[in-house]
PDB file of N, CA, C and O in Angstrom:
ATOM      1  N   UNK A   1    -120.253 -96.840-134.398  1.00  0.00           N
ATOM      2  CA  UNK A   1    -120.150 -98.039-135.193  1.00  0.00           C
ATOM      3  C   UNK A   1    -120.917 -99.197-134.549  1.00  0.00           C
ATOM      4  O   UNK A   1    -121.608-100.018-135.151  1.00  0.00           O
ATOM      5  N   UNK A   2    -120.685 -99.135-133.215  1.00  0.00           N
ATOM      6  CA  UNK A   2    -121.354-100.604-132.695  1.00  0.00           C
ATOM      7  C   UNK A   2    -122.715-100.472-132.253  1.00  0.00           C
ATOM      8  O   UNK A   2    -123.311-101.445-131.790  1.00  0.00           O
ATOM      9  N   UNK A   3    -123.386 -99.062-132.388  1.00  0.00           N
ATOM     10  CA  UNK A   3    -124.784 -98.796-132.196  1.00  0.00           C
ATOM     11  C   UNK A   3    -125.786 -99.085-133.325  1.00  0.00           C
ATOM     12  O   UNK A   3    -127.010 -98.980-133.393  1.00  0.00           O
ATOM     13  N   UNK A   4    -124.726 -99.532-134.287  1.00  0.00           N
ATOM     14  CA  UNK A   4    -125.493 -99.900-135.526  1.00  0.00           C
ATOM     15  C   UNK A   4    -125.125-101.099-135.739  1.00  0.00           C
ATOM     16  O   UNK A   4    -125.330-101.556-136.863  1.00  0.00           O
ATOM     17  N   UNK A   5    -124.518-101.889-134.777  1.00  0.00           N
ATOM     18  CA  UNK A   5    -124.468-103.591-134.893  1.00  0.00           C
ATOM     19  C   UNK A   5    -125.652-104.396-134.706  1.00  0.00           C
ATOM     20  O   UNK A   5    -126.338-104.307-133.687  1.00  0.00           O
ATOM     21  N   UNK A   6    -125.905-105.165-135.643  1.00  0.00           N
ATOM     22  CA  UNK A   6    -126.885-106.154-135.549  1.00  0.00           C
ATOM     23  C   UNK A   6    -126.022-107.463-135.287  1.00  0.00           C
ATOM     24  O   UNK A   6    -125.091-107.822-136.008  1.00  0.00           O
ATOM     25  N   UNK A   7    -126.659-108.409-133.653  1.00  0.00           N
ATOM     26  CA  UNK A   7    -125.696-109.212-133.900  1.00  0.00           C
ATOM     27  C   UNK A   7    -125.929-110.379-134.711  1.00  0.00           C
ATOM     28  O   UNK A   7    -125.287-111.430-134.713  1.00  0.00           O
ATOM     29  N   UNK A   8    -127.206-109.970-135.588  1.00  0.00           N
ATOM     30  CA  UNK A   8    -127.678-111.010-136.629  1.00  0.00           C
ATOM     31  C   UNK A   8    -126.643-111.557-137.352  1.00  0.00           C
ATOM     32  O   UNK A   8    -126.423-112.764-137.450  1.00  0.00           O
ATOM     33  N   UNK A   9    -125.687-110.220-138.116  1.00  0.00           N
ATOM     34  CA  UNK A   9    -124.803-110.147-138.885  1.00  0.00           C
ATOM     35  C   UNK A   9    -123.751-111.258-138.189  1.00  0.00           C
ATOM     36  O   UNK A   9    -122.911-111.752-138.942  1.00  0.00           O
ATOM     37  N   UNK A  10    -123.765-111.704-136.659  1.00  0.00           N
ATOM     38  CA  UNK A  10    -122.645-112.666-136.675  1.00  0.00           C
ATOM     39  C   UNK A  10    -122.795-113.857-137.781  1.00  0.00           C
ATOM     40  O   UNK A  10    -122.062-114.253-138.688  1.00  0.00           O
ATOM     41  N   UNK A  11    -124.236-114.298-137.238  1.00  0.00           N
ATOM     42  CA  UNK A  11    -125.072-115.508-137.594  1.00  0.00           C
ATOM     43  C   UNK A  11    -125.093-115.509-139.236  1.00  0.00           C
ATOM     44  O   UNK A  11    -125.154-116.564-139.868  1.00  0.00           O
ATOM     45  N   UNK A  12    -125.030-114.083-139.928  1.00  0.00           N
ATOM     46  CA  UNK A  12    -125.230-114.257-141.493  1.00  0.00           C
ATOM     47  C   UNK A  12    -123.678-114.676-142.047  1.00  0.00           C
ATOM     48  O   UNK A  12    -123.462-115.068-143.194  1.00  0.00           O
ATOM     49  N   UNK A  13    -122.963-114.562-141.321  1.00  0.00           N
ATOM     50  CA  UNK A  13    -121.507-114.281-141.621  1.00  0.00           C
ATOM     51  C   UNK A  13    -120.623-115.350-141.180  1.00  0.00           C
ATOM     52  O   UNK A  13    -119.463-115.564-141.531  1.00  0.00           O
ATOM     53  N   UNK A  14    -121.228-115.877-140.498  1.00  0.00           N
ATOM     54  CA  UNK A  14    -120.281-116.823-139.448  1.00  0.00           C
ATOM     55  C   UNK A  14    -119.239-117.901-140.336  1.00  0.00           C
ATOM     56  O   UNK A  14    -118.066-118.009-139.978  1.00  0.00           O
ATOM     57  N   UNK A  15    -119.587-118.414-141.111  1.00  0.00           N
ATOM     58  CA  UNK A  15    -118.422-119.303-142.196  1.00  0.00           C
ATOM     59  C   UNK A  15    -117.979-118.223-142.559  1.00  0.00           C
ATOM     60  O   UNK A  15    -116.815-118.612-142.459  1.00  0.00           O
ATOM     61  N   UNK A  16    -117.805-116.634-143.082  1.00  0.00           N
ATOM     62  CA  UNK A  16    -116.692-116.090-143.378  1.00  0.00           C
ATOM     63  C   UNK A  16    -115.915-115.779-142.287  1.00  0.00           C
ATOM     64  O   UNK A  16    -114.685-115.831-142.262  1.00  0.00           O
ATOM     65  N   UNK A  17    -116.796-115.385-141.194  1.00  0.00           N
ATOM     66  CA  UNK A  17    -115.598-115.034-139.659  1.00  0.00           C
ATOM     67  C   UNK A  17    -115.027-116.195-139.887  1.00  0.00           C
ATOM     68  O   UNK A  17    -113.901-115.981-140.335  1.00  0.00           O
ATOM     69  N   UNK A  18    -115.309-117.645-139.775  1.00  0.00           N
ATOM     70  CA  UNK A  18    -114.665-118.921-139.629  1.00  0.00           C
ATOM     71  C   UNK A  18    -113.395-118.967-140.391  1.00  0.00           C
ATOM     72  O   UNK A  18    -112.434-119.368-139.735  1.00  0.00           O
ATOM     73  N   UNK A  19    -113.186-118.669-141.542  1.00  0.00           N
ATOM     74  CA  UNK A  19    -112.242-118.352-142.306  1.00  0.00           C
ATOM     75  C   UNK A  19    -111.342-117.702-141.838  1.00  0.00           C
ATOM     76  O   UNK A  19    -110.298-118.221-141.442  1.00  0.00           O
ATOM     77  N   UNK A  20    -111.576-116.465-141.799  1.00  0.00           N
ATOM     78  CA  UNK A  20    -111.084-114.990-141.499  1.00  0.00           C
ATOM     79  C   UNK A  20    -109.913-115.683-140.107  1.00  0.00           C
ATOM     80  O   UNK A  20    -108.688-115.807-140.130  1.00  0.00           O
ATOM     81  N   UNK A  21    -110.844-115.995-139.085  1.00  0.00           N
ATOM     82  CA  UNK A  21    -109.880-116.568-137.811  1.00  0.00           C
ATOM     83  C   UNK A  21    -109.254-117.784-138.126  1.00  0.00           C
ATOM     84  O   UNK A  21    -108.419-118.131-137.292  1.00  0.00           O
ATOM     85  N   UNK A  22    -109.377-118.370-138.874  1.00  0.00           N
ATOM     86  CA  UNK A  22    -108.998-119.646-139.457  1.00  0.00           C
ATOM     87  C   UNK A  22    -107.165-118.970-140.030  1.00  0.00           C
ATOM     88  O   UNK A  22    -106.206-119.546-139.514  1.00  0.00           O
ATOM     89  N   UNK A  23    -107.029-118.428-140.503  1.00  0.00           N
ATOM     90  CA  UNK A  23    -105.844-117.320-140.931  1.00  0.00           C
ATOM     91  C   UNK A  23    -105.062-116.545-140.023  1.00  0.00           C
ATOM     92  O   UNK A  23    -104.046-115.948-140.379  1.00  0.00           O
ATOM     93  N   UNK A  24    -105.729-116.534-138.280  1.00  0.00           N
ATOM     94  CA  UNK A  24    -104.701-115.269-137.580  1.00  0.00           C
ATOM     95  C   UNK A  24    -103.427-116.597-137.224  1.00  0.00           C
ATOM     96  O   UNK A  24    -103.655-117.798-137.364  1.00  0.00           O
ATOM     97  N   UNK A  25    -102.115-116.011-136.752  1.00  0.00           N
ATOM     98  CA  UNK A  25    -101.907-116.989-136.598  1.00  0.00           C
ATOM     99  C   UNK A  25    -101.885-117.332-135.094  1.00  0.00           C
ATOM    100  O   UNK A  25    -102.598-116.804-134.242  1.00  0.00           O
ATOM    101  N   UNK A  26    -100.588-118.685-134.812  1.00  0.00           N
ATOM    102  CA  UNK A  26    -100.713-118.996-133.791  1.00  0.00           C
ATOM    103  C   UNK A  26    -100.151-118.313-132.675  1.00  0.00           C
ATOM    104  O   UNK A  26     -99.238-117.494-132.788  1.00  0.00           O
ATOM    105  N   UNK A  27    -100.730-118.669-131.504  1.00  0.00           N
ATOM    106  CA  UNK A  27     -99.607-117.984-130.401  1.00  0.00           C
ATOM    107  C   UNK A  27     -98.133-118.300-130.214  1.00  0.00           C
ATOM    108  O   UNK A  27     -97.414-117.407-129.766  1.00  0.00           O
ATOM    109  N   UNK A  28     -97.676-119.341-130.478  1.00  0.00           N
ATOM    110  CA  UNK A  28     -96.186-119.340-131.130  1.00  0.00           C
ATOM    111  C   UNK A  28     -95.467-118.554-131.812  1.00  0.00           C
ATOM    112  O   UNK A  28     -94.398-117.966-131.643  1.00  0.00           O
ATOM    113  N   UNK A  29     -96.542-118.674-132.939  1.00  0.00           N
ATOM    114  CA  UNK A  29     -95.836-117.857-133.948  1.00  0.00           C
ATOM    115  C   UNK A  29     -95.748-116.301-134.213  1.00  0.00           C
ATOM    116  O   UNK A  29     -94.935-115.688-134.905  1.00  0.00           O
ATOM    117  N   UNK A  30     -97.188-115.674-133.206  1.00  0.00           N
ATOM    118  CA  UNK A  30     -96.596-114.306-133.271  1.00  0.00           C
ATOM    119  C   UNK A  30     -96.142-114.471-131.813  1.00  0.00           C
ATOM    120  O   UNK A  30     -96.833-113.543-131.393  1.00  0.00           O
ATOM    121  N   UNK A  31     -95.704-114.791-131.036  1.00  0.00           N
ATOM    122  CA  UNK A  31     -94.811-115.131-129.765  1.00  0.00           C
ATOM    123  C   UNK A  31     -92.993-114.540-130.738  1.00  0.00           C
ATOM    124  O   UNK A  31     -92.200-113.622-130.534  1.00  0.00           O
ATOM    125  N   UNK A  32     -93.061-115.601-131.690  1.00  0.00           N
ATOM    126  CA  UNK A  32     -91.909-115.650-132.391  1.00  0.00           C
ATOM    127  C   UNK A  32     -91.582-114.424-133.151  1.00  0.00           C
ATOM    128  O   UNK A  32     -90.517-113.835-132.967  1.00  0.00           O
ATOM    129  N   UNK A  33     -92.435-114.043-133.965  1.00  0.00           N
ATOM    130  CA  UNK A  33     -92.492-112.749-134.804  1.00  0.00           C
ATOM    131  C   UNK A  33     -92.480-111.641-133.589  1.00  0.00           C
ATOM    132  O   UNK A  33     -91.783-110.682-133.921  1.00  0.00           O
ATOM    133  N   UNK A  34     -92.884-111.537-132.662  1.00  0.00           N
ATOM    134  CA  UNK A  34     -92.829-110.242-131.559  1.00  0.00           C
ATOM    135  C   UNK A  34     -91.480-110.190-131.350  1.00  0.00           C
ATOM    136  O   UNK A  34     -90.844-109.165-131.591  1.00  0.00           O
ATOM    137  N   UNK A  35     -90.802-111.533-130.780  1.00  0.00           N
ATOM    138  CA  UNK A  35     -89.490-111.454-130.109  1.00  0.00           C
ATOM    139  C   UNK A  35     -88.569-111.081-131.164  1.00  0.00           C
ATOM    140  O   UNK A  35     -87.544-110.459-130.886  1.00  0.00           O
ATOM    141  N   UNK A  36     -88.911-111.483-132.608  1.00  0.00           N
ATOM    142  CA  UNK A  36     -87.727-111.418-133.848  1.00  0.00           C
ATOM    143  C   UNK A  36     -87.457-109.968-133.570  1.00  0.00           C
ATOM    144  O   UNK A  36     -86.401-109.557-133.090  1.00  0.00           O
ATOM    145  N   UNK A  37     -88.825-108.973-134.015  1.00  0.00           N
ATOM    146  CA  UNK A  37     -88.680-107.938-133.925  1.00  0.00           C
ATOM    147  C   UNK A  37     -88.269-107.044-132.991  1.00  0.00           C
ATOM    148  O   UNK A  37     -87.624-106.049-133.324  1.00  0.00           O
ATOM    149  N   UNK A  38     -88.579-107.287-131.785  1.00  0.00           N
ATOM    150  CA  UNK A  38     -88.234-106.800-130.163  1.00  0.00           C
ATOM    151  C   UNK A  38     -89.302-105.907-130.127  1.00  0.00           C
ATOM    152  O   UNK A  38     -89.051-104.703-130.173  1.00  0.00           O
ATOM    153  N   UNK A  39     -91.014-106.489-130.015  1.00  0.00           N
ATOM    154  CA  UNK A  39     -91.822-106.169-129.615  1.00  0.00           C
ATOM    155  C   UNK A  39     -92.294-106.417-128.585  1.00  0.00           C
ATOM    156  O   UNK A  39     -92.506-107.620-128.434  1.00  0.00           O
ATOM    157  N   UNK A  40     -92.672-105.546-127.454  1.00  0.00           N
ATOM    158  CA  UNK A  40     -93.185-105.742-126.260  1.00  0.00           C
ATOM    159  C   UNK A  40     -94.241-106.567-126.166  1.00  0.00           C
ATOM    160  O   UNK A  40     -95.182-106.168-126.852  1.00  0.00           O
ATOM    161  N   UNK A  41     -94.426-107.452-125.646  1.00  0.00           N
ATOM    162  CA  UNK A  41     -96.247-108.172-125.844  1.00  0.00           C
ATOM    163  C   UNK A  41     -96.850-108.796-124.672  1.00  0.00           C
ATOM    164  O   UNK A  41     -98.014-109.132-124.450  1.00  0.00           O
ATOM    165  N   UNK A  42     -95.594-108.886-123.847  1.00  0.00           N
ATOM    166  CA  UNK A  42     -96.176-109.486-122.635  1.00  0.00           C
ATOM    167  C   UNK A  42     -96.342-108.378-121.284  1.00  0.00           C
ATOM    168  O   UNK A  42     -95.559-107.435-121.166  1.00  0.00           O
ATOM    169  N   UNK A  43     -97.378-108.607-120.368  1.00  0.00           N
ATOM    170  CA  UNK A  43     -97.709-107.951-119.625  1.00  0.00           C
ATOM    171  C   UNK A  43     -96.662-107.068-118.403  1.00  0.00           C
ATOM    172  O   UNK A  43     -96.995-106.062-117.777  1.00  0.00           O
ATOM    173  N   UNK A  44     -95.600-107.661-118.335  1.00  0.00           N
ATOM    174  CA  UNK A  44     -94.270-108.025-117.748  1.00  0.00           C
ATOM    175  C   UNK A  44     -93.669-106.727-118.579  1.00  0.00           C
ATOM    176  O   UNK A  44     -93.182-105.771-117.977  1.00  0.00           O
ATOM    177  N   UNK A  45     -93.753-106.788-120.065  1.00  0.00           N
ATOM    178  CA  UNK A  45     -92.995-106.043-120.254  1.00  0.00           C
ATOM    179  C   UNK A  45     -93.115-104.603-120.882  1.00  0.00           C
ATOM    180  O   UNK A  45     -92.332-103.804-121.395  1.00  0.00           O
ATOM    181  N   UNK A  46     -94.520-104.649-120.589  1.00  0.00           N
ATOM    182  CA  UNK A  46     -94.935-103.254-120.876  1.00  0.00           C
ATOM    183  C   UNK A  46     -95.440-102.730-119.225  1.00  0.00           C
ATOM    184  O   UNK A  46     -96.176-101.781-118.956  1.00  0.00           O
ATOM    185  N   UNK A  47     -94.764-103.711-118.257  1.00  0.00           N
ATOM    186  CA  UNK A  47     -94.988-102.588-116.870  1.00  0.00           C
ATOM    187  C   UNK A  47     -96.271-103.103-116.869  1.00  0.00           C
ATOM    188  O   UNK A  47     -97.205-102.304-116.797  1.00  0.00           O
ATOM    189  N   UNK A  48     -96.423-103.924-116.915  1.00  0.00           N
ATOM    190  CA  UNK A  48     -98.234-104.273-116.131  1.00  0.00           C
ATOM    191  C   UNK A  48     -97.888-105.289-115.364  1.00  0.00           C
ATOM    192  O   UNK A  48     -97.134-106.140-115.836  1.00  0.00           O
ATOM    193  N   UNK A  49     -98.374-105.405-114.010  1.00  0.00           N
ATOM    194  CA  UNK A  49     -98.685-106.377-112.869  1.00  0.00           C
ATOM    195  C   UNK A  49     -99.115-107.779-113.538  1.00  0.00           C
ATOM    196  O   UNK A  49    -100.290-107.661-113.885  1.00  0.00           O
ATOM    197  N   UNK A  50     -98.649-108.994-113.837  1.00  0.00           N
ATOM    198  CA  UNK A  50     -99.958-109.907-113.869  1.00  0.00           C
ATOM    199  C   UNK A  50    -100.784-110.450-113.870  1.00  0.00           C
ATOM    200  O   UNK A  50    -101.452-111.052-114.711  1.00  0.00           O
ATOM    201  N   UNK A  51    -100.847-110.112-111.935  1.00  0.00           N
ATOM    202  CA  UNK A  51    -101.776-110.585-110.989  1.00  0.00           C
ATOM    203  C   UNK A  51    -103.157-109.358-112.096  1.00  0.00           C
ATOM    204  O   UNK A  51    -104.336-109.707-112.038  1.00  0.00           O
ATOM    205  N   UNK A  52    -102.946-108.609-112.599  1.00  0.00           N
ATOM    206  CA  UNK A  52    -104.163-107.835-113.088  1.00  0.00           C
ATOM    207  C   UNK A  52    -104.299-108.576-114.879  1.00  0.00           C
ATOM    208  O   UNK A  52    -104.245-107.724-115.766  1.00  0.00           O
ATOM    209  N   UNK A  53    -104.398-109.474-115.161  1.00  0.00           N
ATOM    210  CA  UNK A  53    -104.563-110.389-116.234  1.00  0.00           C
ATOM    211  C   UNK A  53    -106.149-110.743-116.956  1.00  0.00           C
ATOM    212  O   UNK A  53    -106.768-110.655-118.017  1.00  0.00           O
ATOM    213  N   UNK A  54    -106.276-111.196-115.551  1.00  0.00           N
ATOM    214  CA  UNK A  54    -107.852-111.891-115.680  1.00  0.00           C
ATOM    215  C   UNK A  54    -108.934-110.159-115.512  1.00  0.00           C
ATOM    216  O   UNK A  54    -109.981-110.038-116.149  1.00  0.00           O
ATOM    217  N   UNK A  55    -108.559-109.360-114.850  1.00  0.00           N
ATOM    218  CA  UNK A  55    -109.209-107.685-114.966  1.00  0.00           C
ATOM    219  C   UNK A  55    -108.978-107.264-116.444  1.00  0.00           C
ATOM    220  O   UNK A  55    -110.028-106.887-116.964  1.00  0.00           O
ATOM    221  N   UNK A  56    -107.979-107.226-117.203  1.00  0.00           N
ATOM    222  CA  UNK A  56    -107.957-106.764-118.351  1.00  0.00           C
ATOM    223  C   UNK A  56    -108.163-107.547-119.464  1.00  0.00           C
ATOM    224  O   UNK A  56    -107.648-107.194-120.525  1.00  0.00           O
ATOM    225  N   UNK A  57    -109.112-108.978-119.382  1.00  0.00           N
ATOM    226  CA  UNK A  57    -109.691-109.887-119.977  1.00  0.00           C
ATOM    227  C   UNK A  57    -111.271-108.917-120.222  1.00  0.00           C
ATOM    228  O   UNK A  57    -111.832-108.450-121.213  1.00  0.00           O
ATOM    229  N   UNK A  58    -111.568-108.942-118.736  1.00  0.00           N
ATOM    230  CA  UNK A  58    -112.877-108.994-118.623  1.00  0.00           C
ATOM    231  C   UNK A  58    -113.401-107.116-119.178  1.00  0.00           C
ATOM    232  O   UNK A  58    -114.531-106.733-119.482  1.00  0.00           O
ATOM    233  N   UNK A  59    -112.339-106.450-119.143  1.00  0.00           N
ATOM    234  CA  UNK A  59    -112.790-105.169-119.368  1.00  0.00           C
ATOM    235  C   UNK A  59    -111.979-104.810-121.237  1.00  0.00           C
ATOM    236  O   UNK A  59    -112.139-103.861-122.005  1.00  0.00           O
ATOM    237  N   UNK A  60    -111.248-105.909-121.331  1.00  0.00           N
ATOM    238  CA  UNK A  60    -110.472-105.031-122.779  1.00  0.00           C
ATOM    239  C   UNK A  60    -111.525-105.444-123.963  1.00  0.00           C
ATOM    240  O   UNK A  60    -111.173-104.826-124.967  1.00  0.00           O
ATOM    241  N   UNK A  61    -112.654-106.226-124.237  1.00  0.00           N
ATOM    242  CA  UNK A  61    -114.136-105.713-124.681  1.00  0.00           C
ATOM    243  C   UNK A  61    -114.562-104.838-125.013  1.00  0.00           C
ATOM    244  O   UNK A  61    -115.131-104.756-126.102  1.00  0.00           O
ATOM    245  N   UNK A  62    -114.422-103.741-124.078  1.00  0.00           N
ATOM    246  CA  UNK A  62    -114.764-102.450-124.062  1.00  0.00           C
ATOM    247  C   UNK A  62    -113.953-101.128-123.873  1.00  0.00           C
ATOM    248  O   UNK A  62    -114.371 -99.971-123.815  1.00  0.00           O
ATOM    249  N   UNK A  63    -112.637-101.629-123.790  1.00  0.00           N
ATOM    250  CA  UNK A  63    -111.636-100.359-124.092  1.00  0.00           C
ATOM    251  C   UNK A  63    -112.033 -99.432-125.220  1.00  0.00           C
ATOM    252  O   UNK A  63    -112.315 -98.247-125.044  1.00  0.00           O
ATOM    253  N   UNK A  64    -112.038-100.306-126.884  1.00  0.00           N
ATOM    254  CA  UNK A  64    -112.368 -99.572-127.767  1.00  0.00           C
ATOM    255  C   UNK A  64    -113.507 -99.859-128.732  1.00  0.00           C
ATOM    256  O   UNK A  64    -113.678-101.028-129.075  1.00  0.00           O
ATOM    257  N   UNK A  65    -114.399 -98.788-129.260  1.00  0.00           N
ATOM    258  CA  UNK A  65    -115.362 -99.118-129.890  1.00  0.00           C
ATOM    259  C   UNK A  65    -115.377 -99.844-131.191  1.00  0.00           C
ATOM    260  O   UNK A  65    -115.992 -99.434-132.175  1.00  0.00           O
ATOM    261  N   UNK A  66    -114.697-100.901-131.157  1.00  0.00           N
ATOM    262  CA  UNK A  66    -114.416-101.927-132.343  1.00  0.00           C
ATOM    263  C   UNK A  66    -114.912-103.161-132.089  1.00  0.00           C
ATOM    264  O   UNK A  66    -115.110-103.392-130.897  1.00  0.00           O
ATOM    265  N   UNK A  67    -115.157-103.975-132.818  1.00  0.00           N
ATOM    266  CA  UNK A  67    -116.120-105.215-133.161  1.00  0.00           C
ATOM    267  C   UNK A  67    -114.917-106.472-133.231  1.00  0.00           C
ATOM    268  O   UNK A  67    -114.450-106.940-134.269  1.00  0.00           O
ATOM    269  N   UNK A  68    -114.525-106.915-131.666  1.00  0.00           N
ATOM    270  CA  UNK A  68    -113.532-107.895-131.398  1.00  0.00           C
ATOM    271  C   UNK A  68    -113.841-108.923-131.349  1.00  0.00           C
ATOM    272  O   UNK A  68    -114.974-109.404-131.368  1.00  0.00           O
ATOM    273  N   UNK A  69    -112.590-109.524-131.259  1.00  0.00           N
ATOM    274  CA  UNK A  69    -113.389-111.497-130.834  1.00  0.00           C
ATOM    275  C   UNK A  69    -113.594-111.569-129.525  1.00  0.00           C
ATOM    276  O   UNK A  69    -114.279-112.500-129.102  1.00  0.00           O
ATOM    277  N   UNK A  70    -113.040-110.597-128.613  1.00  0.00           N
ATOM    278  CA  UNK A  70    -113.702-110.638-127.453  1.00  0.00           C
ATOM    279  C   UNK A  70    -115.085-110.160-127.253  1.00  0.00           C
ATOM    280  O   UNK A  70    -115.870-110.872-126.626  1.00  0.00           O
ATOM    281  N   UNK A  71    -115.470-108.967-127.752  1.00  0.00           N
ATOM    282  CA  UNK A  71    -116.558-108.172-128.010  1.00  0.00           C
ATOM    283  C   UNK A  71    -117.448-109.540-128.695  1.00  0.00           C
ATOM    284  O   UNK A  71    -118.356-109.899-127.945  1.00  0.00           O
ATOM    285  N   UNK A  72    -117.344-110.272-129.863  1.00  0.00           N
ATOM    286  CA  UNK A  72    -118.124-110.832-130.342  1.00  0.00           C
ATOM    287  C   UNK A  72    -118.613-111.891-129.619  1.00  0.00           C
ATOM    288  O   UNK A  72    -119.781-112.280-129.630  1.00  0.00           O
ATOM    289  N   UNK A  73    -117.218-112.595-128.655  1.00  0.00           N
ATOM    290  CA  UNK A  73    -117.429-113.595-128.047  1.00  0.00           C
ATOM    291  C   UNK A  73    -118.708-113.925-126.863  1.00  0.00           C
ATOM    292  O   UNK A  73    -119.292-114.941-126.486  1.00  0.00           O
ATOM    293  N   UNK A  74    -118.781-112.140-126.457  1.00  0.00           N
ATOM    294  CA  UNK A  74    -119.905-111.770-125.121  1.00  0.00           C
ATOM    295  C   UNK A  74    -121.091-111.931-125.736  1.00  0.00           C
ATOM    296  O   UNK A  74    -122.051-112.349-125.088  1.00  0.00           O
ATOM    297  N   UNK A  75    -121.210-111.594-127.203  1.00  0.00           N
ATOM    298  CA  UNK A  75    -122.767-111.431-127.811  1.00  0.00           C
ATOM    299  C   UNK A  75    -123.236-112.707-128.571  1.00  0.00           C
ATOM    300  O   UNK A  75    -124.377-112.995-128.935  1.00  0.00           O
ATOM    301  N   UNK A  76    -122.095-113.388-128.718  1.00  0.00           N
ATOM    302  CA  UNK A  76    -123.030-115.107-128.750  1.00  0.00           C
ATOM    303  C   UNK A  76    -122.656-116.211-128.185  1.00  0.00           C
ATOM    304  O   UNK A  76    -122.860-117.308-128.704  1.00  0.00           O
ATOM    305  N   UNK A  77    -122.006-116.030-126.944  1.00  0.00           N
ATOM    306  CA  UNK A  77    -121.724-116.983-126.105  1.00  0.00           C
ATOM    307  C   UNK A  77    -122.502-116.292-124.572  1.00  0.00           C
ATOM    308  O   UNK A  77    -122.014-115.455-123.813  1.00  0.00           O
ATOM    309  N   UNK A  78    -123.821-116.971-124.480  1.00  0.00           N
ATOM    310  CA  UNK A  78    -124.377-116.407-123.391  1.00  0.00           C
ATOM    311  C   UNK A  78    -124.559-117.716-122.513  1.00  0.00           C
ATOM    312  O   UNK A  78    -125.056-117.642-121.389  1.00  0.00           O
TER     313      UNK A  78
END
C-alpha cells in the first residue's frame, strides 16, 4: 500500500485531511470513553515501562504498513 504512496496526495488532499482530524476527538474525551469502558490505554497498563515512551514514538510509524498521522507527519514535516 505505501509503495504506491505519492506524498503529493498529502498536498492534493490536505483541507480534506484538515477536516477528517478536525473530527477525532479529544484526549479527554477518549481518556473518558476508555475509562467508561475499562479500556487499557495507558502504557502502565498494558505492562509497558514508560521510561520507553519517547522509543515507541519514534518507531510506532513503522510498526504497521498504514498511512498514519505519525507516518504522514515524517513525510511533510522535514
Amino acid at each position: 500500500m505505501l509503495k504506491t504512496f505519492d506524498p503529493q496526495s498529502i498536498a492534493e488532499h490536505w483541507q480534506e485531511i484538515r477536516e477528517i482530524i478536525a473530527k477525532i476527538p479529544s484526549y479527554e474525551e477518549l481518556d473518558a470513553l476508555y475509562a467508561a469502558i475499562g479500556a487499557k490505554h495507558t502504557l502502565e497498563e498494558l505492562g509497558i515501562d514508560p521510561a520507553c515512551e519517547e522509543s515507541f514514538l519514534d518507531i510506532s510509524s513503522a510498526i504497521r504498513n498504514r498511512l498514519t498521522l505519525a507516518r504522514m507527519t515524517r513525510l511533510i514535516v522535514k
